[in-house]
N, CA, C and O atoms as a GROMACS GRO file, in nm:
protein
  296
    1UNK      N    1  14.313  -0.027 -13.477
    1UNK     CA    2  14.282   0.077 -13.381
    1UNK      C    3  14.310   0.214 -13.440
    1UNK      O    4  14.416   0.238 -13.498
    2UNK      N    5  14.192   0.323 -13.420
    2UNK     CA    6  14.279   0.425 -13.417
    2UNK      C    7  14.363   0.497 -13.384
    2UNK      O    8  14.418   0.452 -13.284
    3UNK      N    9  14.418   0.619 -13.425
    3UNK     CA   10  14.530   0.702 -13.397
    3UNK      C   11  14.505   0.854 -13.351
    3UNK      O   12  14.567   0.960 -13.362
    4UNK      N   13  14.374   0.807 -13.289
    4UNK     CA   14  14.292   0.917 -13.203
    4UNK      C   15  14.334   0.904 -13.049
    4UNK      O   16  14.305   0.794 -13.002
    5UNK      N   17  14.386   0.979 -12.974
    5UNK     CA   18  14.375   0.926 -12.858
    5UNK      C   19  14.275   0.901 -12.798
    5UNK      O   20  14.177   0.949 -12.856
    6UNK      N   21  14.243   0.828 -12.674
    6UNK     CA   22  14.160   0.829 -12.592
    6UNK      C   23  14.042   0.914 -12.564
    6UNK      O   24  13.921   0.897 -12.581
    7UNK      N   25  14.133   1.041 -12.503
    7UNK     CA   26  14.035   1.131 -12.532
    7UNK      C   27  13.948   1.192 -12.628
    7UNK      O   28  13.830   1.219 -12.610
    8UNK      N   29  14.026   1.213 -12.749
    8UNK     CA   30  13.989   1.206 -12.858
    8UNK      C   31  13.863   1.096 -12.931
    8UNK      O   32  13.782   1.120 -13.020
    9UNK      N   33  13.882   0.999 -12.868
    9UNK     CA   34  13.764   0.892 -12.925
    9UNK      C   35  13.680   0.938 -12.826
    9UNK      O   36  13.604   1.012 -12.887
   10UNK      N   37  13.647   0.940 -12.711
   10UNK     CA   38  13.501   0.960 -12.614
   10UNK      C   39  13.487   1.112 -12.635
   10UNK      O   40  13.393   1.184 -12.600
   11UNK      N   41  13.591   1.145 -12.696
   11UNK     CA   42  13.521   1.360 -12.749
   11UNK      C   43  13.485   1.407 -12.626
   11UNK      O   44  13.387   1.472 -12.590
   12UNK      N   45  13.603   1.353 -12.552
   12UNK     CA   46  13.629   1.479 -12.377
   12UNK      C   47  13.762   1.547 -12.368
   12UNK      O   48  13.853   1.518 -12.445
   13UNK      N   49  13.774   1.639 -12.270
   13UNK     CA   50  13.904   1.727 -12.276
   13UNK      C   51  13.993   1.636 -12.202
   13UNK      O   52  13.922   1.536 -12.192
   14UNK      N   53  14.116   1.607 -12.139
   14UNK     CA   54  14.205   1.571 -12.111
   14UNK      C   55  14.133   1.583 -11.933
   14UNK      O   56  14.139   1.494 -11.848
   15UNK      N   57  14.103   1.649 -11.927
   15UNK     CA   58  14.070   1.752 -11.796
   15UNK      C   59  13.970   1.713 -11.719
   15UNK      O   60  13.934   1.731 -11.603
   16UNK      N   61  13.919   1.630 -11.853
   16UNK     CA   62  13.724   1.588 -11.794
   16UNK      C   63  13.752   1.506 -11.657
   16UNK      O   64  13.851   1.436 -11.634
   17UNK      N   65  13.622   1.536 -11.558
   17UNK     CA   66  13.606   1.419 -11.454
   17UNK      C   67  13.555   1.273 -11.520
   17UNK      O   68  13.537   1.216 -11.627
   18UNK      N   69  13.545   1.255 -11.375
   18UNK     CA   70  13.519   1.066 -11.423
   18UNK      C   71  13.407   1.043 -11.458
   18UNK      O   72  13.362   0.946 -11.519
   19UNK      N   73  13.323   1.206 -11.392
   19UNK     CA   74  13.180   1.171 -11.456
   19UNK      C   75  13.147   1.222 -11.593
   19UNK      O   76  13.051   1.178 -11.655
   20UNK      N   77  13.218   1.306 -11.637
   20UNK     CA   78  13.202   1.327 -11.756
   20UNK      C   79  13.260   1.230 -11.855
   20UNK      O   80  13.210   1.234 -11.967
   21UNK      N   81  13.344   1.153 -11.836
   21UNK     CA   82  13.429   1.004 -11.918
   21UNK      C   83  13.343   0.947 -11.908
   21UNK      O   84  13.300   0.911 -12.018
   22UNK      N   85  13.279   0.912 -11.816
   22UNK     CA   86  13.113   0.774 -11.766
   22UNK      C   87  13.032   0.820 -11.866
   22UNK      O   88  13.026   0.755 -11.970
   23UNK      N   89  12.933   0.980 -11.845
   23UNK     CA   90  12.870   1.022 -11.956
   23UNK      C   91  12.854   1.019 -12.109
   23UNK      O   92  12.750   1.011 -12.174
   24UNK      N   93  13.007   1.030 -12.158
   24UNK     CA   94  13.088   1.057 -12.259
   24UNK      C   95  13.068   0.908 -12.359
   24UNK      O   96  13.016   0.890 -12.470
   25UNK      N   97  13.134   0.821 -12.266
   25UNK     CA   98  13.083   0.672 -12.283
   25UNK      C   99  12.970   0.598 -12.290
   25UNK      O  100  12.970   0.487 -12.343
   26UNK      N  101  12.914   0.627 -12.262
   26UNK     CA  102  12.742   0.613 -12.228
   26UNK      C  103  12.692   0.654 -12.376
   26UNK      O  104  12.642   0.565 -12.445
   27UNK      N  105  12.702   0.750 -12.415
   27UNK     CA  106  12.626   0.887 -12.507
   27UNK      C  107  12.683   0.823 -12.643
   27UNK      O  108  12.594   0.798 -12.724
   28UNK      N  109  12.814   0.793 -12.684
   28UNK     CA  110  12.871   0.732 -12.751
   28UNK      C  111  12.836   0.620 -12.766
   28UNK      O  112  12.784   0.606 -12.877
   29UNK      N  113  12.839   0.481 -12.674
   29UNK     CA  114  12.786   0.348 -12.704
   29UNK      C  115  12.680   0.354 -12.721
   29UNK      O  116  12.630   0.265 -12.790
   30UNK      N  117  12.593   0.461 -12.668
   30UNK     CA  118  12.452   0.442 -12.706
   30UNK      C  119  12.437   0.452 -12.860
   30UNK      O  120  12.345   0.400 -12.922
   31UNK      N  121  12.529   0.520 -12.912
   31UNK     CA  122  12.482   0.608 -13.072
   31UNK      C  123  12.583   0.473 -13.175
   31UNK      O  124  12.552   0.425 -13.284
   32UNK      N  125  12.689   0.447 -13.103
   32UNK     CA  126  12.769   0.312 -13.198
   32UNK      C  127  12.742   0.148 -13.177
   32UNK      O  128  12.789   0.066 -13.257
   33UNK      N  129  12.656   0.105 -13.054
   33UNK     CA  130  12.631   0.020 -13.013
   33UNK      C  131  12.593  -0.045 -13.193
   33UNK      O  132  12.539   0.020 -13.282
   34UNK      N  133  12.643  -0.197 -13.202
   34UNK     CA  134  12.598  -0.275 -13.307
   34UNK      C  135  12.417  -0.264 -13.301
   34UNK      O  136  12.346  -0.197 -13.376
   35UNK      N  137  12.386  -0.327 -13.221
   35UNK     CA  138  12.275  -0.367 -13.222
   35UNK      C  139  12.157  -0.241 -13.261
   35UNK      O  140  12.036  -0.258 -13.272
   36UNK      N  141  12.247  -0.092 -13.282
   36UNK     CA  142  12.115   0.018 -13.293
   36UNK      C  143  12.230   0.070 -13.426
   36UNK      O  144  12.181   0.140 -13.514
   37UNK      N  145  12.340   0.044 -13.432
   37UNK     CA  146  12.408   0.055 -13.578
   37UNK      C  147  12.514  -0.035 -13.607
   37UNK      O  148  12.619  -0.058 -13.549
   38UNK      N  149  12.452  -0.089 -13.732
   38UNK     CA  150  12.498  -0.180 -13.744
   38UNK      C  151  12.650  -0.178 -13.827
   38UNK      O  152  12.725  -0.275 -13.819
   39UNK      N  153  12.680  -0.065 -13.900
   39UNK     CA  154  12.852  -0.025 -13.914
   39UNK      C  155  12.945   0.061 -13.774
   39UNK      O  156  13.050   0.125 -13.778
   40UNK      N  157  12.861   0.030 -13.669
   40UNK     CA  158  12.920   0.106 -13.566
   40UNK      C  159  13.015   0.013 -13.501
   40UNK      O  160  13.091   0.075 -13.426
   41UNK      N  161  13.042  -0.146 -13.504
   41UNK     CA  162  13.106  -0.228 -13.440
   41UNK      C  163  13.222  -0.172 -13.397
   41UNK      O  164  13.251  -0.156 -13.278
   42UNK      N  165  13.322  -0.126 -13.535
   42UNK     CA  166  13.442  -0.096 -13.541
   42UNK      C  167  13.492  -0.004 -13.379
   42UNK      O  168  13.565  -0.039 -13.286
   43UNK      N  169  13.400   0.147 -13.407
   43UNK     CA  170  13.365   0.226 -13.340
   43UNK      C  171  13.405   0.202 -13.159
   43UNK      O  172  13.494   0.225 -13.078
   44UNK      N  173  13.276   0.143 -13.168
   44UNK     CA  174  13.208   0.042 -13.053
   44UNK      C  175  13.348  -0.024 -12.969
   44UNK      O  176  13.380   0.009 -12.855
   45UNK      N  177  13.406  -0.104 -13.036
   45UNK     CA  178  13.514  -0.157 -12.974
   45UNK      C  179  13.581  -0.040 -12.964
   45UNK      O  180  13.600  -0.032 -12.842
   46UNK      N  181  13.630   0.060 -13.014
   46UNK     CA  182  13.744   0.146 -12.976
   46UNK      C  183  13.693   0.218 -12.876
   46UNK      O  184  13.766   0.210 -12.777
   47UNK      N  185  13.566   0.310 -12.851
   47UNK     CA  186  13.500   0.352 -12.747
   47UNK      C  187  13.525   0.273 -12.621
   47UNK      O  188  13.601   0.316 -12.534
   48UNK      N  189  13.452   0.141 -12.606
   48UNK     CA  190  13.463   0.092 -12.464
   48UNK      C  191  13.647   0.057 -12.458
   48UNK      O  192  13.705   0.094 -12.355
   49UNK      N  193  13.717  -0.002 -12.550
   49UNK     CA  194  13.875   0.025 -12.522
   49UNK      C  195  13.909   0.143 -12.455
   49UNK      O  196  13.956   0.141 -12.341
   50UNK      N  197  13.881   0.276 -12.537
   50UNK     CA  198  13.917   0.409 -12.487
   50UNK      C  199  13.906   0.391 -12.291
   50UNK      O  200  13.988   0.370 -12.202
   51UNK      N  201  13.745   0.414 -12.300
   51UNK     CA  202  13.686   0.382 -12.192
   51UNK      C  203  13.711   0.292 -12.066
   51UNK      O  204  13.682   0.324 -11.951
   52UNK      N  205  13.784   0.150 -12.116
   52UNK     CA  206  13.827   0.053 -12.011
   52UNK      C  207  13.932   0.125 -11.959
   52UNK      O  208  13.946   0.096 -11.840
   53UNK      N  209  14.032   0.226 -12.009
   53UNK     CA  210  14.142   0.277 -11.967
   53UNK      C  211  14.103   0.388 -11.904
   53UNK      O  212  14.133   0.385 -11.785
   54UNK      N  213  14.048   0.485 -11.937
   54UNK     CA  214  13.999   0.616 -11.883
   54UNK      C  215  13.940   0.622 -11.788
   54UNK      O  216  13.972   0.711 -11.710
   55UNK      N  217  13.818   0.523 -11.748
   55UNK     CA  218  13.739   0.490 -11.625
   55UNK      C  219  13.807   0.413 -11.559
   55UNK      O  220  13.733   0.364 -11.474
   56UNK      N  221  13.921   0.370 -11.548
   56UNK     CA  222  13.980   0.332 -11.421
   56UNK      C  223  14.122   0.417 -11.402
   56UNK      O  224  14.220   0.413 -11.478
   57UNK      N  225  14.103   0.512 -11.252
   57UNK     CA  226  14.167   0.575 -11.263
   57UNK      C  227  14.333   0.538 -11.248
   57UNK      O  228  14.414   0.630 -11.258
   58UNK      N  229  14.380   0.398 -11.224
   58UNK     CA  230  14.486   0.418 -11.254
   58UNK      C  231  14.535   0.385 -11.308
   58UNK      O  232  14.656   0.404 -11.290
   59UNK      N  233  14.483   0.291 -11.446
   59UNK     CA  234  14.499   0.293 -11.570
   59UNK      C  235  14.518   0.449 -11.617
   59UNK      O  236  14.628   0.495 -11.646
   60UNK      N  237  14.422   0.509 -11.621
   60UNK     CA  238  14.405   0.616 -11.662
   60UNK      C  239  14.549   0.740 -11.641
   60UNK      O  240  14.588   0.829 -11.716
   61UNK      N  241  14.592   0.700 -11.518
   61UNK     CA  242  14.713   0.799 -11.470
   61UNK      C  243  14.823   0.743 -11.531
   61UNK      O  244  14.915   0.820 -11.557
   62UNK      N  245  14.838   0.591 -11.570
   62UNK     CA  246  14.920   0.534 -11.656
   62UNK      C  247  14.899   0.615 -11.846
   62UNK      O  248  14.983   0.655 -11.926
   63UNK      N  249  14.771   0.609 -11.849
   63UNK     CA  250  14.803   0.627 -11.994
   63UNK      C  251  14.842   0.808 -11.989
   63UNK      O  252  14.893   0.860 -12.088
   64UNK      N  253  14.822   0.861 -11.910
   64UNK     CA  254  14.785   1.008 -11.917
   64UNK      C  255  14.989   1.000 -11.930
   64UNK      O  256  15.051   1.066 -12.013
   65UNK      N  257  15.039   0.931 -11.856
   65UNK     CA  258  15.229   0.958 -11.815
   65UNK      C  259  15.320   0.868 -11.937
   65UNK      O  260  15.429   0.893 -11.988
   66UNK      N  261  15.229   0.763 -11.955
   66UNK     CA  262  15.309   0.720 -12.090
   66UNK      C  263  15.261   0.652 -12.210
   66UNK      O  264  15.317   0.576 -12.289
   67UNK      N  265  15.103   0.714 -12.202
   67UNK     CA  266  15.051   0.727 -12.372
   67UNK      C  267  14.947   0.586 -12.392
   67UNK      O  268  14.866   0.546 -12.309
   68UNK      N  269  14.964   0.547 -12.479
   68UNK     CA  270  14.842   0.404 -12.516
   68UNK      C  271  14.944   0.327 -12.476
   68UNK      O  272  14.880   0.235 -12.425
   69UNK      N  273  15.054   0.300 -12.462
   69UNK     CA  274  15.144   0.179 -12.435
   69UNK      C  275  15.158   0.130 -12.330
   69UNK      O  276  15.186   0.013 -12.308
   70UNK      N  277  15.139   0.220 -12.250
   70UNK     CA  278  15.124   0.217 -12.049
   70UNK      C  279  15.318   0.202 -12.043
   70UNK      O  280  15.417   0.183 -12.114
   71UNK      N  281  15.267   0.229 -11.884
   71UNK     CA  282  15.384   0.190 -11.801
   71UNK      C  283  15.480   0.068 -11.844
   71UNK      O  284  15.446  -0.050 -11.834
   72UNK      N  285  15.610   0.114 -11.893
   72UNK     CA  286  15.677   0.039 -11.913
   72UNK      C  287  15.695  -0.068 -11.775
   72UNK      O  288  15.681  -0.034 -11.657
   73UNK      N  289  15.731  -0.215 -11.832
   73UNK     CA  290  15.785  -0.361 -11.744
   73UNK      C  291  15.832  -0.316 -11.644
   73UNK      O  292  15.919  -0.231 -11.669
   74UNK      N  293  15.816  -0.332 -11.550
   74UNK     CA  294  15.985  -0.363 -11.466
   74UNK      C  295  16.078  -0.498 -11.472
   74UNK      O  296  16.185  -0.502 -11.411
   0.00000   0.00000   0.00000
């Protein structure tokens, strides 16, 4: 994985709405998707990763308070 954050991989501000993360994601898988590039796999998986966390917002409020690791156990 990279050592880009989240935001950083879908190339939105911290700030963005949900529709701009949806967009962001979209615009991106379209351009890394395997099937239209074929060294984009790597990519591809880290995008929709980014993405599974960011588009749900409370994942998203988790990673925003304590990073890629989430919410510590209870």
């Amino acid at each position: 994985m990279s050592t880009k954050s989240y935001y950083e991989i879908l190339e939105v501000d911290e700030t963005a709405t949900d529709s701009e993360i949806k967009r962001a994601y979209r615009q991106l898988a379209m351009k890394y998707h395997p099937d239209k590039n074929a060294d984009g796999a790597e990519m591809f998986k880290e995008i929709s990763h980014a993405y599974e966390t960011l588009g749900d917002p409370s994942k998203r409020a988790d990673y925003d308070e304590f990073g890629a690791q989430g919410a510590p156990e209870d």
